[in-house]
C-alpha positions in Angstrom: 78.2 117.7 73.8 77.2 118.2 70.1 79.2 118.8 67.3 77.6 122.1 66.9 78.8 123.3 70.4 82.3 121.6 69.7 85.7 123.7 68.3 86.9 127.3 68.9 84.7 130.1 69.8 85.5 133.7 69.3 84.3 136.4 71.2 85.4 140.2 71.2 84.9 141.9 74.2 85.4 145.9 74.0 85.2 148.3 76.3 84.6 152.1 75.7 87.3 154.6 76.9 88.1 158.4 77.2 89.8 157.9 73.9 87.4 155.1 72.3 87.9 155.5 68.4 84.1 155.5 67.7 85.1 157.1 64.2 86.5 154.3 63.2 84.9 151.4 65.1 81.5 150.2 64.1 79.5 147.0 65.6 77.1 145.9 63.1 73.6 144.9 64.9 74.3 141.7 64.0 76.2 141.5 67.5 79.2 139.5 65.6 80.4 141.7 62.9 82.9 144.9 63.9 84.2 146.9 61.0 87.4 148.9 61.2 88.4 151.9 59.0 91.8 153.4 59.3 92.3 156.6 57.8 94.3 157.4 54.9 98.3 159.1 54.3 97.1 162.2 53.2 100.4 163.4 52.5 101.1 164.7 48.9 103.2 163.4 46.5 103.0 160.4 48.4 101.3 156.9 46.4 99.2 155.4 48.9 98.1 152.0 48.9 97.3 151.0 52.0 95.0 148.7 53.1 92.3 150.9 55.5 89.1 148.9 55.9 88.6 145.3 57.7 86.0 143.4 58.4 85.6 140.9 61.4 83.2 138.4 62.1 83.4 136.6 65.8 80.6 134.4 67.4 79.9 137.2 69.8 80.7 140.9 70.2 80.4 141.7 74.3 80.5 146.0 74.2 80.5 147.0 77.3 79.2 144.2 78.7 79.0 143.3 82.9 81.3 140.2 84.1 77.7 138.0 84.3 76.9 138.3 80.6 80.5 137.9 79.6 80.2 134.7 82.1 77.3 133.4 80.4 78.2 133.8 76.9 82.2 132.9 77.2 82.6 130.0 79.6 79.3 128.7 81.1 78.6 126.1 78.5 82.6 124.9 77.9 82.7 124.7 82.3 79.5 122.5 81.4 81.7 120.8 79.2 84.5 119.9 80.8 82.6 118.7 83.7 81.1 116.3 81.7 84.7 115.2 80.5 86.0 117.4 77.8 89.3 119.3 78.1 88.7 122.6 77.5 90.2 126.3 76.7 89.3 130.0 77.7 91.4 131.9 76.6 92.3 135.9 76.8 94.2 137.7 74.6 94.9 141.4 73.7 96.6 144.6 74.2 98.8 145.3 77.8 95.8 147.1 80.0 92.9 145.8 78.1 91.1 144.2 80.5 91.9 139.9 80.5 92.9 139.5 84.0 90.0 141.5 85.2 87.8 139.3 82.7 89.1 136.4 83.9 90.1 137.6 87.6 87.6 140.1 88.4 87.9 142.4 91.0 87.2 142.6 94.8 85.3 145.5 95.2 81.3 143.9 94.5 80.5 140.1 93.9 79.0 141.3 90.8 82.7 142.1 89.9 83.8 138.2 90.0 85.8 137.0 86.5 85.6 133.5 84.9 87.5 131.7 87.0 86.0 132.5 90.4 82.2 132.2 88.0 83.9 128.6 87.2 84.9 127.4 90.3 81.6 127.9 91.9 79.7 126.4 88.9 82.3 123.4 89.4 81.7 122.9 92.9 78.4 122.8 92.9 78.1 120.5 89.8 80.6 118.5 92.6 78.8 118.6 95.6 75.3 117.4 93.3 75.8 114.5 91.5 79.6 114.2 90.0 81.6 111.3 91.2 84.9 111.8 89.4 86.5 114.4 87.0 89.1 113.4 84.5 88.8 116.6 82.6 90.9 119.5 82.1 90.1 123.1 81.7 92.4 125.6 80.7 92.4 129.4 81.6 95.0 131.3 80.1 95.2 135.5 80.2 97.8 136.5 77.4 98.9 139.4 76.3 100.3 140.1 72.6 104.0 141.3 74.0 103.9 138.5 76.5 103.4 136.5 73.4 105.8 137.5 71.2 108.7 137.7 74.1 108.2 133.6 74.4 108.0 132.4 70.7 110.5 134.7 69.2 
């Protein structure tokens, strides 16, 4: 493993809904950049100084994007990883509803449908049954959501 492929890796993965905010939700064609503008209080009398434009950058911006390509950007090379003995992190994390356990779960209904972990078990198993003697690595999968989060630290 390189040093270039080594620390944390973020990657947004967004969805479109009935109710996507596409007014205030761009992705820049850079694939990694997603700009946010919040409307102003247009109420009078009122002094408004609140913050309404952000700016994200992330190594990867998955929009609408099927469970294979989300697969191979997210977790194919850190399963590579920790098969060759680094301990390792995927990690989901985000609003109740948003879609982590189906990204890392998937769903029953097609094979096309299957998440990260049943993606990473195969690769595993097959990296097993080829040509790997012993594993003394550790990957992590963990599917969080922000109120889960804040119920356990405070």
């Amino acid at each position: 493993m390189s040093i270039k492929n080594s620390g944390v890796k973020v990657f947004a993965r967004v969805r479109t809904t009935t109710n996507f905010a596409s007014d205030m939700i761009e992705f820049l064609p850079d694939n990694q950049t997603i700009h946010i503008h919040t409307r102003l209080d247009q109420r009078k009398d009122v002094v408004n100084n609140q913050h309404s434009d952000w700016s994200f950058k992330v190594d990867g911006i998955l929009h609408n994007a099927p469970q294979d390509v989300v697969y191979k950007a997210v977790a194919k090379n850190v399963v590579s990883s920790t098969i060759n003995g680094f301990s390792s992190t995927i990690m989901c994390y985000g609003q109740t509803g948003a879609g982590k356990t189906y990204t890392m779960t998937g769903a029953t209904e097609k094979y096309d449908y299957r998440g990260i972990i049943p993606r990473a078990i195969q690769q595993t198993r097959w990296k097993e049954a080829s040509e790997v003697k012993y594993l003394a690595s550790k990957l992590n999968m963990v599917d969080l959501a922000g109120s889960e989060r804040l119920g356990k630290t405070g």
